[in-house]
N, C-alpha and C positions, 0 to 999 in steps of 0.2 A: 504494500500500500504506500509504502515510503517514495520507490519510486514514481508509482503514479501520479503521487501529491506533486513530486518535484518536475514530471512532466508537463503537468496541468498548471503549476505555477508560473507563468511567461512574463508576469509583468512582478514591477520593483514592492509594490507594497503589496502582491502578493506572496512573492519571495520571503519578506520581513517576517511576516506573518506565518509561514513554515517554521522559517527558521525562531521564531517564538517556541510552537508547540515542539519542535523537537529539540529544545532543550530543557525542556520539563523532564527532572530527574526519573517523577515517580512513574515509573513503566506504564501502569494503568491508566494514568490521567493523560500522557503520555499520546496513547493510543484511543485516547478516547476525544481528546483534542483532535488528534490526526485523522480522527472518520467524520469529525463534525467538518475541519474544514472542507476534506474530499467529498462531504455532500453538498456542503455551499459551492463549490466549484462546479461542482458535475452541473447542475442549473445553470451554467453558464454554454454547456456543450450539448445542445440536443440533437438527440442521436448518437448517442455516446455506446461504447460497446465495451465492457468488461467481459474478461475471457479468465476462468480459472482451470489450472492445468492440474492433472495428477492431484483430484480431488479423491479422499480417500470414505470422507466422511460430511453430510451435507454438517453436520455440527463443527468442523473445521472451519467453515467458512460462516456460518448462523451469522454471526457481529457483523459481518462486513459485507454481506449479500442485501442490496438495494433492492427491498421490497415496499416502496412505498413510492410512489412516483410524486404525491405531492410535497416529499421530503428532496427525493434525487433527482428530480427533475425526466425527464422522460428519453427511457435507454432501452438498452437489451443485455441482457447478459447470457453467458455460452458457459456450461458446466461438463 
């Protein structure tokens, strides 16, 4: 998800704004930063396509699987 944040972040204050959440020590908060921002971004990309590889279990992925489209704005994703 780290890299997708840093893909998705192109401009300077959104750069800032990564670079906030990911130096938030506490692992959890951390990561919980990290999917808020990636859902406020994704609204900015419609038509956006998340692909998850060598899924073993849909619980692996639960937290970070965009099922809400009036949260992530409207995509597809591929498991």
């Amino acid at each position: 998800m780290k890299q997708i944040a840093y893909a998705i972040a192109t401009q300077e204050k959104e750069r800032e704004e990564l670079d906030k959440v990911l130096s938030i020590k506490d692992i959890s908060e951390r990561e919980r930063g990290l999917l808020l921002f990636l859902k406020e971004a994704a609204k900015s990309y419609p038509g956006w396509l998340i692909i998850y590889d060598n899924v073993k279990s849909f619980s692996d992925i639960k937290e970070f699987y965009p099922h809400d489209s009036s949260v992530w704005g409207e995509g597809s994703v591929i498991i």
